[in-house]
Biotite code that builds the C-alpha atoms (Angstrom):
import biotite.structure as struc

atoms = struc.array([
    struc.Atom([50.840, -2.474, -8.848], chain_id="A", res_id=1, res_name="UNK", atom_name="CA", element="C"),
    struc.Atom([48.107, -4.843, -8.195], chain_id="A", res_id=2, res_name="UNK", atom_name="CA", element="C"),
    struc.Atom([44.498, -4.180, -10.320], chain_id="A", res_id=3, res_name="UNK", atom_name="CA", element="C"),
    struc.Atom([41.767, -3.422, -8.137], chain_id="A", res_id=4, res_name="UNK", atom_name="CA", element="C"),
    struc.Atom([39.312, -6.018, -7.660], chain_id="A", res_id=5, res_name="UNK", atom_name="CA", element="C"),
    struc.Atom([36.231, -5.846, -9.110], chain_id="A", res_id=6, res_name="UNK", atom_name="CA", element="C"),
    struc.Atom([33.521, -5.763, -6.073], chain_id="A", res_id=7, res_name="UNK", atom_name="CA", element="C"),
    struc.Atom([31.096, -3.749, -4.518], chain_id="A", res_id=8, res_name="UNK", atom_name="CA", element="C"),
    struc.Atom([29.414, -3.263, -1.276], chain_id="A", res_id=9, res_name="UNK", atom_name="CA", element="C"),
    struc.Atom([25.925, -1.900, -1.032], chain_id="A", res_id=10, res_name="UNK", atom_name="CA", element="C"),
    struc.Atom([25.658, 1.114, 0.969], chain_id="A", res_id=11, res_name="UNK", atom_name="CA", element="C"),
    struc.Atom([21.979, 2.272, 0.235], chain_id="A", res_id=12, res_name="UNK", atom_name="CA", element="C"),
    struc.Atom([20.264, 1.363, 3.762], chain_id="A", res_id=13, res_name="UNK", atom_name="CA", element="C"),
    struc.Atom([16.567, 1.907, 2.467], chain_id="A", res_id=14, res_name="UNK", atom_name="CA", element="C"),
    struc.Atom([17.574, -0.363, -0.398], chain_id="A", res_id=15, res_name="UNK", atom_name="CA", element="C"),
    struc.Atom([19.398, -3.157, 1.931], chain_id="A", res_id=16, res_name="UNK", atom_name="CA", element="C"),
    struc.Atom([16.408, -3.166, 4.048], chain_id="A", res_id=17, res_name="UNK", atom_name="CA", element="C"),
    struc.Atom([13.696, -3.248, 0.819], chain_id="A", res_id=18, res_name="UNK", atom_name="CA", element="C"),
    struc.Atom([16.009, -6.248, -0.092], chain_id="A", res_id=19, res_name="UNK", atom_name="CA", element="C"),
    struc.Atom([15.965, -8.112, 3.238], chain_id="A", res_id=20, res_name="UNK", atom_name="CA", element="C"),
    struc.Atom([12.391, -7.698, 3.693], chain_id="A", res_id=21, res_name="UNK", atom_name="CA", element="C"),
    struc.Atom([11.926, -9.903, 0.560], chain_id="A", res_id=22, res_name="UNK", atom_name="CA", element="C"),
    struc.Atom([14.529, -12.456, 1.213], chain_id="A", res_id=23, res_name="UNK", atom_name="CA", element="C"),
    struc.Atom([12.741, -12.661, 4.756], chain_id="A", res_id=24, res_name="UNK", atom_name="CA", element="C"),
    struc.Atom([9.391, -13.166, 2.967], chain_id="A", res_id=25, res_name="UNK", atom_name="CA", element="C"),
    struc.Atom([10.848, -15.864, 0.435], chain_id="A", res_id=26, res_name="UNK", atom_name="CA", element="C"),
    struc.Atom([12.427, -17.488, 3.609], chain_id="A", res_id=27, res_name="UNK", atom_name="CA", element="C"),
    struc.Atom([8.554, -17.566, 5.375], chain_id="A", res_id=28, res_name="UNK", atom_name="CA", element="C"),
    struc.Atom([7.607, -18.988, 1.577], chain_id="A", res_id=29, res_name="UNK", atom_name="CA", element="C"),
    struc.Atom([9.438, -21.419, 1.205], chain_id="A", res_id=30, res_name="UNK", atom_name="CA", element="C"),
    struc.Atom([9.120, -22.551, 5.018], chain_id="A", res_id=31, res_name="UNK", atom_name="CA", element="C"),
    struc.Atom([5.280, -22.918, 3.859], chain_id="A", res_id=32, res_name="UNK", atom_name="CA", element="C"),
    struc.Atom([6.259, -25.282, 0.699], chain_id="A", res_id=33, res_name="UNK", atom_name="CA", element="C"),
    struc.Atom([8.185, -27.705, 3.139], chain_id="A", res_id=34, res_name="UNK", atom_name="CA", element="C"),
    struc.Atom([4.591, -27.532, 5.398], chain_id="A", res_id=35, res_name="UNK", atom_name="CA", element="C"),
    struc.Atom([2.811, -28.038, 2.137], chain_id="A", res_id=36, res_name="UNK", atom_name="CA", element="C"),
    struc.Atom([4.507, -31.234, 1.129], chain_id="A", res_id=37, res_name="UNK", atom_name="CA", element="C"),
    struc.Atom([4.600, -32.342, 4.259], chain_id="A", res_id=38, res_name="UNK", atom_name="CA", element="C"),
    struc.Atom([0.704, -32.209, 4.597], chain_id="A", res_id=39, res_name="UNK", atom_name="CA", element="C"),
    struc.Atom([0.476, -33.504, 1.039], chain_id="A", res_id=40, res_name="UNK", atom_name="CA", element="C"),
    struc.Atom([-1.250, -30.447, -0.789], chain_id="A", res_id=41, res_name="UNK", atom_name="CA", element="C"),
    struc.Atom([-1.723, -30.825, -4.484], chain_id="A", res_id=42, res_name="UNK", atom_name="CA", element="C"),
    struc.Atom([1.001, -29.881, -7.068], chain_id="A", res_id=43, res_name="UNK", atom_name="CA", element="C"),
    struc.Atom([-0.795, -26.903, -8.378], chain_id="A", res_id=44, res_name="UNK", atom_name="CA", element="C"),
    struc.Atom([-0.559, -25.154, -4.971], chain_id="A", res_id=45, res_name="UNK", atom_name="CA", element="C"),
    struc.Atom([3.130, -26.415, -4.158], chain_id="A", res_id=46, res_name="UNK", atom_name="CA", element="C"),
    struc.Atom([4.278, -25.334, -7.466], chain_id="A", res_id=47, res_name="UNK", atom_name="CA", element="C"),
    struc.Atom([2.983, -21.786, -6.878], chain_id="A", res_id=48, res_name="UNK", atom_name="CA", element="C"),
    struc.Atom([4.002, -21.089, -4.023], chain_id="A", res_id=49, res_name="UNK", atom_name="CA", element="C"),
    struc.Atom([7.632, -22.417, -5.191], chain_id="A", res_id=50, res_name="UNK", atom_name="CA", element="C"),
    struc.Atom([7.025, -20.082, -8.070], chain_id="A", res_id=51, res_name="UNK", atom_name="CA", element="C"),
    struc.Atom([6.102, -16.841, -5.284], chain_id="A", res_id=52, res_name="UNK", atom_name="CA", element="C"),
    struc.Atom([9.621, -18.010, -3.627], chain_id="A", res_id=53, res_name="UNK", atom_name="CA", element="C"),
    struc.Atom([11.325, -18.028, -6.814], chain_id="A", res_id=54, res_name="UNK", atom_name="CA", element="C"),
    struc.Atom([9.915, -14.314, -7.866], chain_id="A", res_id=55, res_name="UNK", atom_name="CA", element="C"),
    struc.Atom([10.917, -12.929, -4.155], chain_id="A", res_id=56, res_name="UNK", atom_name="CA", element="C"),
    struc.Atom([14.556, -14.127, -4.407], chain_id="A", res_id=57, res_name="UNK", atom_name="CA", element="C"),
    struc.Atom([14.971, -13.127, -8.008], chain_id="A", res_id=58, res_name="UNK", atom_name="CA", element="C"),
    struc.Atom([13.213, -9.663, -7.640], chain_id="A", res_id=59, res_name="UNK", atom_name="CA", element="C"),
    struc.Atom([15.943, -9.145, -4.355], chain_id="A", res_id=60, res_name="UNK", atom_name="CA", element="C"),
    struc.Atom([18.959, -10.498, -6.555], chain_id="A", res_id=61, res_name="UNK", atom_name="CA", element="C"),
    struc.Atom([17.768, -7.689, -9.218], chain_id="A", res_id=62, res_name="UNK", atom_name="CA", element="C"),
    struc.Atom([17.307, -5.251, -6.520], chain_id="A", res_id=63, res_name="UNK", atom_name="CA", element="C"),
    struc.Atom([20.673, -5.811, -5.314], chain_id="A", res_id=64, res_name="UNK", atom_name="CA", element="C"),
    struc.Atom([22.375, -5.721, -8.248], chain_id="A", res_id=65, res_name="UNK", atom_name="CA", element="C"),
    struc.Atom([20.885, -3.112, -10.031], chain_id="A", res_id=66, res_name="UNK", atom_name="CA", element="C"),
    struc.Atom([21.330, -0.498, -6.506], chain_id="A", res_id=67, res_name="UNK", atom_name="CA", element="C"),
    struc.Atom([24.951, -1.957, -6.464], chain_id="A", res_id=68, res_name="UNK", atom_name="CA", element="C"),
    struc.Atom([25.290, -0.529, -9.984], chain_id="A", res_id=69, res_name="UNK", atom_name="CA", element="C"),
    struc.Atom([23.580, 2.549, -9.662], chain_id="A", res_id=70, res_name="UNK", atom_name="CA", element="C"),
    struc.Atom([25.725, 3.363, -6.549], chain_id="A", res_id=71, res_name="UNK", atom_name="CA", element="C"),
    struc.Atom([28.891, 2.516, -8.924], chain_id="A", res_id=72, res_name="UNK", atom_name="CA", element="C"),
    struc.Atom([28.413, 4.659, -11.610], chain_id="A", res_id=73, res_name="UNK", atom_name="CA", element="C"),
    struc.Atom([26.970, 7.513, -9.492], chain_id="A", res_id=74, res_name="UNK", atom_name="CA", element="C"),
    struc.Atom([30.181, 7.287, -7.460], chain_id="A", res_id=75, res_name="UNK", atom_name="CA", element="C"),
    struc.Atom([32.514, 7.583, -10.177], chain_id="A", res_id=76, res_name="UNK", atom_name="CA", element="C"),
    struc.Atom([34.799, 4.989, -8.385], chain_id="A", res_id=77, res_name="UNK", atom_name="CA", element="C"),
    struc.Atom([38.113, 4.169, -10.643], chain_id="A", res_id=78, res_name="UNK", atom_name="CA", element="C"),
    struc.Atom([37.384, 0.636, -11.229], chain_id="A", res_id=79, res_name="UNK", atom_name="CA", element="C"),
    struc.Atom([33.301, 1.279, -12.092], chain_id="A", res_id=80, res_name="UNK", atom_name="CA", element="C"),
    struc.Atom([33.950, -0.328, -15.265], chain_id="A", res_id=81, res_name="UNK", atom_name="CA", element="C"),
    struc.Atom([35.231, -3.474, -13.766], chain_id="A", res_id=82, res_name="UNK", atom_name="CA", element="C"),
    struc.Atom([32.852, -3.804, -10.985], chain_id="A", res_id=83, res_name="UNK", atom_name="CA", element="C"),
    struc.Atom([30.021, -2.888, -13.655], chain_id="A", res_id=84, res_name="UNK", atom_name="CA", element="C"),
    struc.Atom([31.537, -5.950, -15.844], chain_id="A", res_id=85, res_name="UNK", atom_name="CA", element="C"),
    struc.Atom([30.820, -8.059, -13.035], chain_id="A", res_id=86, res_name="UNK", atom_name="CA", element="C"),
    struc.Atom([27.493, -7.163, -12.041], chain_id="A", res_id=87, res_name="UNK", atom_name="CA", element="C"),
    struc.Atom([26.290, -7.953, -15.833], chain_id="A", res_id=88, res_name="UNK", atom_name="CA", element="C"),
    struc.Atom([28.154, -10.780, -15.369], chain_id="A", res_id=89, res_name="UNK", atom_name="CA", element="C"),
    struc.Atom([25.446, -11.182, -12.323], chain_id="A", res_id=90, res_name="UNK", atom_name="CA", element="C"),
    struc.Atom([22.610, -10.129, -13.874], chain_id="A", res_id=91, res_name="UNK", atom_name="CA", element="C"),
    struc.Atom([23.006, -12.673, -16.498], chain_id="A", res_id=92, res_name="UNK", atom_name="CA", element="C"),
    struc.Atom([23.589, -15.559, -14.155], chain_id="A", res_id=93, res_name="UNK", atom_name="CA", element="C"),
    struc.Atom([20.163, -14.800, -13.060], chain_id="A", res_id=94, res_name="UNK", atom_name="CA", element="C"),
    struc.Atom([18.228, -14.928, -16.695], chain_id="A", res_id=95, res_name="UNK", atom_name="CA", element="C"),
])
């Protein structure tokens, strides 16, 4: 008998949406950095709005991952322990 694979699919709707409301803002972010260099603004204000991009797509990564495991442990699934191996294994990659 093949071992389940580790994965998980988000089902939280108000969660998915939170989540896709801040990729959609990093997206209009980082749309503004490529305007920025473009019409040659100083460093400083590239380099924060990079940073604002970076912070939106980290904070939704966290989101994500943190709902996803929430949702696994609350549903008692058989291979939690697997799939919550593999989301530390995701929240790492992201420190």
């Amino acid at each position: 008998m093949a071992a389940k694979k580790a994965t998980h699919v988000l089902s939280d709707q108000e969660q998915i949406d939170a989540i896709s409301k801040r990729v959609k803002r990093a997206q209009g972010q980082l749309g503004a950095v490529a305007r920025m260099l473009e019409e040659g603004r100083s460093c400083d204000e590239i380099v924060i709005q990079m940073s604002a991009v970076s912070k939106a797509i980290n904070t939704a990564a966290f989101t994500l991952i943190s709902a996803s495991l929430k949702e696994c442990i609350v549903e008692g699934k058989t291979n939690s322990e697997a799939v919550t191996e593999k989301l530390q294994k995701l929240f790492l990659s992201l420190a």
